[in-house]
VOGU-3710 file (C-alpha; in Angstrom, 3 decimals, decimal comma):
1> xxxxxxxxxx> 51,698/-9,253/-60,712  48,590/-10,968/-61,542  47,408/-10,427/-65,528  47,327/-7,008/-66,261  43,699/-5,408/-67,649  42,665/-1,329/-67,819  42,053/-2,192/-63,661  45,727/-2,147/-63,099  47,374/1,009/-62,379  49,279/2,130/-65,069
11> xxxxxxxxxx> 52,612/1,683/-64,982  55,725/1,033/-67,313  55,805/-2,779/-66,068  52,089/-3,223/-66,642  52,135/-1,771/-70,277  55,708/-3,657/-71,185  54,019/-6,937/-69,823  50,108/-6,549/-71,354  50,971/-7,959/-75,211  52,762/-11,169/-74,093
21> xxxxxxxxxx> 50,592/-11,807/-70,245  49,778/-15,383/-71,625  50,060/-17,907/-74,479  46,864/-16,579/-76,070  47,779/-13,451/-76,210  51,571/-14,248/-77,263  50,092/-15,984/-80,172  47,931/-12,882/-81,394  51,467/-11,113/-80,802  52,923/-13,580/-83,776
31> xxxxxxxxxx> 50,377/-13,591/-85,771  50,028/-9,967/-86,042  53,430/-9,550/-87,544  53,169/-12,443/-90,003  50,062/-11,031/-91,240  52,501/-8,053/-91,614  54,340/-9,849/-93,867  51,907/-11,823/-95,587  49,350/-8,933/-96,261  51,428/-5,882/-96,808
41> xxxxxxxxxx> 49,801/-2,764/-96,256  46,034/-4,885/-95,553  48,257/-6,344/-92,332  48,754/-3,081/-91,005  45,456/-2,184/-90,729  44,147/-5,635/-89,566  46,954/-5,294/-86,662  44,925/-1,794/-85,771  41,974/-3,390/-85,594  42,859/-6,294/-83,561
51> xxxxxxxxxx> 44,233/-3,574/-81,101  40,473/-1,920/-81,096  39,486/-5,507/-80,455  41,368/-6,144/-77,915  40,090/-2,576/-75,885  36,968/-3,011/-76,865  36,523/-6,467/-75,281  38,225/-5,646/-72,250  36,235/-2,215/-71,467  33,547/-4,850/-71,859
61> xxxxxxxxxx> 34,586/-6,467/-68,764  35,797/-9,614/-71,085  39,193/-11,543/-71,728  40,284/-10,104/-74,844  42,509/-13,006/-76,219  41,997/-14,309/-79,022  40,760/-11,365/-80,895  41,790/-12,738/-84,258  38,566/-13,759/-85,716  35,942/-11,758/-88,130
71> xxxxxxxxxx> 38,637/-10,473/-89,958  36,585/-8,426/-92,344  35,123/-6,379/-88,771  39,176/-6,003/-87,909  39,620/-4,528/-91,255  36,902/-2,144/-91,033  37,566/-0,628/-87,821  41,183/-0,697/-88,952  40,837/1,289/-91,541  38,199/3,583/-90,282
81> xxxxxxxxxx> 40,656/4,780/-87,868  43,469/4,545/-90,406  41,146/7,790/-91,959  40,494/9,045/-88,557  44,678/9,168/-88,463  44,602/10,848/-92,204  42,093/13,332/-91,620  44,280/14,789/-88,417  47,397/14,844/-90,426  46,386/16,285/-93,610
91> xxxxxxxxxx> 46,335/19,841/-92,630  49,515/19,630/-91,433  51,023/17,796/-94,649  49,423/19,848/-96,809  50,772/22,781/-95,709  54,163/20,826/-95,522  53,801/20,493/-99,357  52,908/24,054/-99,756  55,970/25,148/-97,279  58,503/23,161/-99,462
101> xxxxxxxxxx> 57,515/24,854/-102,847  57,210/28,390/-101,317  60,308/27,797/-99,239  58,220/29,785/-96,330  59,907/29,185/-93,215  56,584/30,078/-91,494  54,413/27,792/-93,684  57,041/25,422/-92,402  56,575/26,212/-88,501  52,727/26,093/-89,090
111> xxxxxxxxxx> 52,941/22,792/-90,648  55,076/21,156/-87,323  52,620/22,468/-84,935  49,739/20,883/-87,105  51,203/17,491/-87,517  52,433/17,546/-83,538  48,904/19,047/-82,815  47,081/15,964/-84,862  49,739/13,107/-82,915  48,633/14,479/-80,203
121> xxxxxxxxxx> 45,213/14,183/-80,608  45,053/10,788/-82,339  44,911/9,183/-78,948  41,881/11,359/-78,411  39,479/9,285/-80,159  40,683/6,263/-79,931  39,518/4,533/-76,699  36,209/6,416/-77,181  36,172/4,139/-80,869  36,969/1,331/-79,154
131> xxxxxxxxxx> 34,071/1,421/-76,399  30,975/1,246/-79,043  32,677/1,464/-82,303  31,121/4,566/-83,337  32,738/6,505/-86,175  31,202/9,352/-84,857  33,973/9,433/-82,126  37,060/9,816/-84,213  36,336/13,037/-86,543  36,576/15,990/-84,745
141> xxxxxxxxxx> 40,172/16,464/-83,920  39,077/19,371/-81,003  36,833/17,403/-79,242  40,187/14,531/-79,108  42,536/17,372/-78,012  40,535/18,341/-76,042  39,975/14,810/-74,125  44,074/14,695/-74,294  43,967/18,303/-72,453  41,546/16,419/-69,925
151> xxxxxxxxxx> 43,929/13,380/-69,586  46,217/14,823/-67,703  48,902/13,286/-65,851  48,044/9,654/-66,861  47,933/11,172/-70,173  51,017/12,306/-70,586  52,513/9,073/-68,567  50,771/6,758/-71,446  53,048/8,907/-73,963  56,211/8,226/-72,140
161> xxxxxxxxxx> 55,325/4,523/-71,906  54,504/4,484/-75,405  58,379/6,381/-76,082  60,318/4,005/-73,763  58,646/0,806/-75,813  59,296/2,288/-79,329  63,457/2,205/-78,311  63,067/-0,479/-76,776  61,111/-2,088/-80,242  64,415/-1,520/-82,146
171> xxxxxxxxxx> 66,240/-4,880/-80,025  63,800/-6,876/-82,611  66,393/-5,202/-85,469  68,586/-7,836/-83,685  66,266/-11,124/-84,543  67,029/-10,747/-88,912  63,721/-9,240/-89,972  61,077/-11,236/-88,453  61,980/-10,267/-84,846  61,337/-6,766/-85,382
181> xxxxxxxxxx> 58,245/-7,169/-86,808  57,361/-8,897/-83,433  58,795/-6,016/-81,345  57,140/-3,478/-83,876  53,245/-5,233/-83,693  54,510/-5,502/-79,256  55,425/-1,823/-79,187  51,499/-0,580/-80,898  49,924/-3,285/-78,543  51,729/-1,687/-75,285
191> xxxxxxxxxx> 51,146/1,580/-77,039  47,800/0,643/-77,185  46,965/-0,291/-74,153  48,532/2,273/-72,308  46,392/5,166/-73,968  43,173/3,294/-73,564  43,801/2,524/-69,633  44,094/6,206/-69,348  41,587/7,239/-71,286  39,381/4,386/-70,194
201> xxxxxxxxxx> 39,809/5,138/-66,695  39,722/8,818/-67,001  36,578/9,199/-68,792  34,897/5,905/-67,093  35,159/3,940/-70,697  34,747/0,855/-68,937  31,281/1,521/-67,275  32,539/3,176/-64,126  30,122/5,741/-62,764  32,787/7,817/-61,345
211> xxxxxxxx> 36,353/9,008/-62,588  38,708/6,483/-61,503  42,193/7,756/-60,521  44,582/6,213/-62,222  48,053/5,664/-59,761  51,659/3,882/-60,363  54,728/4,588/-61,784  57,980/3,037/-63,836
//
């Protein structure tokens, strides 16, 4: 397999194999989780925006590695989407609050269909960020269901992905600290990618006139 960009089918060997494809990119792996460490808190949302880097560049037809550089843009669009993330959830959390002082067991049904409603929709805006950077994409949580509704198959195959690399992130427990902040920064970055090559090639993010079918398997 030759290196793997949102042309290649989508596949559980693609995604596993996009964050460490070549030295460059192996190096914005490491760096990512020492920033982790370093910056606590600031790291995390640098790490999200180097992953919105990293789209972005590529749906722009250009090699994404390195993307650590302008750290005050990866910060922004990091924590931009950090409130995208908040505004989904806080229905749901709120009401979560509100369940556990009322003891209401439907408050707390509502409030698990909210929260699983908003993780399912996060996706939703995300690729569409990463194409022109407009905030504008991420805050309306039905227009992103909506696009997850429209995803389909590939959709729903980028979630699995996603699943099978978070266990498989937990191995990193086995490298005293530092290796599973590696496997943790690895498992957003596959995570990452596999959302916005089906999003990306569902919705033509990369500049494709027509809806591109997106084939492969595990």
């Amino acid at each position: 397999m030759e290196g793997v960009d949102l042309s290649t089918p989508l596949s559980l060997r693609a995604a596993l194999r996009f964050p460490l494809q070549s030295a460059a990119a192996r190096r914005d792996l490491v760096w990512g989780a020492i920033l982790l460490v370093l910056l606590p808190g600031a790291g995390w949302i640098l790490n999200m925006g180097h992953r919105i880097r990293v789209v972005h560049e590529m749906q722009h037809g250009r090699v994404p590695w390195p993307a650590w550089s302008n750290y005050p843009l990866l910060f922004r669009d990091g924590l931009i989407t950090l409130g995208g993330m908040l505004c989904y959830y806080a229905p749901g959390i709120a009401i979560a609050f509100a369940a556990a002082s009322s003891k209401s067991t439907a408050l707390k049904g509502l409030a698990c269909v909210l929260i699983a409603a908003a993780t399912i929709a996060i996706p939703g805006f995300m690729s569409h960020y990463c194409r022109d950077l407009d905030p504008k994409e991420i805050y309306n949580p039905l227009r992103s269901l909506r696009r997850c509704v429209q995803g389909g198959g590939p959709y729903w195959r980028a979630w699995s992905i996603a699943l099978c690399a978070l266990v498989l992130s937990f191995v990193g427990l086995l490298g005293l600290g530092i290796g599973f902040l590696i496997t943790s920064v690895w498992f957003w970055q596959v995570a990452g990618f596999s959302f916005a090559s089906a999003f990306t090639g569902r919705f033509g993010l990369d500049g494709a006139v027509v809806e591109r079918v997106i084939a492969g398997g595990s």
